[in-house]
N, C-alpha and C positions, 0 to 999 in steps of 0.2 A: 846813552841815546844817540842814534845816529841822525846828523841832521842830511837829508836831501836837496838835491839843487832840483831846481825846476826848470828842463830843459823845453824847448821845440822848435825845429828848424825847418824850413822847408827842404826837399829834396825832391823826388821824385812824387809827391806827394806829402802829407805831412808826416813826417817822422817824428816820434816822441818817444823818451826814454821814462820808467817809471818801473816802479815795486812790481813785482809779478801779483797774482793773485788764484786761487785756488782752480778759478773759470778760466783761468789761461793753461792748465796740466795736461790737456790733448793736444796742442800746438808744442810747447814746451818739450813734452817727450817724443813727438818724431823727430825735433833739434836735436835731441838728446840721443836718439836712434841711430841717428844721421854720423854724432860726430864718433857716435860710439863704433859704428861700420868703419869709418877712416881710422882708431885706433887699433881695432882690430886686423885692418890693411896692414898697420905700420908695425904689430906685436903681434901675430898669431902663435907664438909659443906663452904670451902674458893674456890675452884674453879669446873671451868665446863670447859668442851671442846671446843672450838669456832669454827666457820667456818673452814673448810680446808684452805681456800687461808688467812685464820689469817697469820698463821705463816710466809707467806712469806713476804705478805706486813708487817711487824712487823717488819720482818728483815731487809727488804730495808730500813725501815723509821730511822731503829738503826742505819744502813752504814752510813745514810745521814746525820745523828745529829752529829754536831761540838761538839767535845770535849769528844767524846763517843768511843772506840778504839775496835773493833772485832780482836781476835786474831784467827786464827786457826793451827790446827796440822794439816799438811798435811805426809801420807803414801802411797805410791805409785801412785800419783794425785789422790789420794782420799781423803777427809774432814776427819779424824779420830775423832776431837773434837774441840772443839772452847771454849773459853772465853771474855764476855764483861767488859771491864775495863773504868776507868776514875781516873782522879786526881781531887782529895780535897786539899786543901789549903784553911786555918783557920789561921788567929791571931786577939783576940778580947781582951778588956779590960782584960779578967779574966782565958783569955786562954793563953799559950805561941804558937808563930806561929809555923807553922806544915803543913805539906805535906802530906797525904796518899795516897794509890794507893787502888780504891775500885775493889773488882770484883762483880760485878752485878750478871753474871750469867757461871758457868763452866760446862761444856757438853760437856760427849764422847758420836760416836756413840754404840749404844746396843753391834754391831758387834766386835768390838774393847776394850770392858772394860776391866780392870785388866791387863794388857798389855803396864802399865807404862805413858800411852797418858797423864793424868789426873796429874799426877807426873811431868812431863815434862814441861805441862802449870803454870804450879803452880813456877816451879822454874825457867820458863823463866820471869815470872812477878814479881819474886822476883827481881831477876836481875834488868829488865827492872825498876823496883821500886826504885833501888837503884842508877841506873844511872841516874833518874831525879830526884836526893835527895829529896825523900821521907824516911821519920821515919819509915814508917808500911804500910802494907798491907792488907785491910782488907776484909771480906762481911760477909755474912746475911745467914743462915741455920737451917731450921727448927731442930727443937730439935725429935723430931717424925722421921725426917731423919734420922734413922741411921747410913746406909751406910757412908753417906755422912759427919755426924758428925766424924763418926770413920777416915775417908780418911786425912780427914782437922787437926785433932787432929796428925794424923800421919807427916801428914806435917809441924808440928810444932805451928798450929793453936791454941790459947786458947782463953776464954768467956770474954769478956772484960768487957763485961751489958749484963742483962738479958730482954728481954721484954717480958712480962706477960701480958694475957689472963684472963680474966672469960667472961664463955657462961651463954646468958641469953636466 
């Protein structure tokens, strides 16, 4: 069972972090539209555009997956950003056991960046990470990302492994 913190701070309005919910899948998949155009910017020999109604059924099917956790920032009943989480848990013959907290995928909307949303998610999932004792926090960032590299690194993020490419 995951337990939750209960956040709200003031900001530019009232901002509050909490579980996604099925009535938030239209706001949810233009973030999701959104961050998907900037990786598509950064890999257009790795991805393509898909159907408009992608994103949404994308995002339902995420709601619906056990063990899969939609966070969002909400700003004034608006979506400001979202993040997809999950728990790892590992103990094998040659590993010591271990908890991490993965983030799949972190997205503000366009209207809202730099604005601290992205900061916010990040250090409620810290939180949230530590109260289900977990070790670490971790995800996945294209290195071609910059933005994003820079954000992560700011946040305290460093390279744990590298995973390498050659184009044939």
């Amino acid at each position: 069972m995951i337990h939750f913190c209960k956040k709200t701070y003031e900001s530019e309005g009232i901002l509050m972090i909490r579980k996604a919910n099925i009535s938030d899948i239209p706001q949810l998949a233009e973030i999701y539209r959104q961050l998907h155009i900037i990786h598509c910017g950064i890999r257009n020999d790795y991805y393509k555009m898909p159907e408009d109604n992608f994103f949404d059924k994308d995002m339902e099917k995420l709601l619906k997956t056990e063990g899969i956790t939609v966070l969002v920032s909400e700003q004034n009943s608006e979506i400001a950003g979202y993040a997809l989480i999950f728990f790892i848990e590992k103990g094998e013959p040659v590993n010591h056991n271990f908890k991490k907290c993965h983030i799949e995928q972190l997205a503000v909307d366009e209207k809202y960046r730099r604005n601290g949303i992205g900061t916010e998610l990040i250090t409620y999932i810290k939180k949230l990470a530590a109260d289900n004792n977990c070790q670490s926090v971790e995800l996945g960032v294209w290195c071609e990302n910059h933005n994003a590299v820079e954000f992560y690194s700011e946040m305290g993020f460093a390279p744990r492994t590298y995973k390498m490419e050659i184009k044939i």
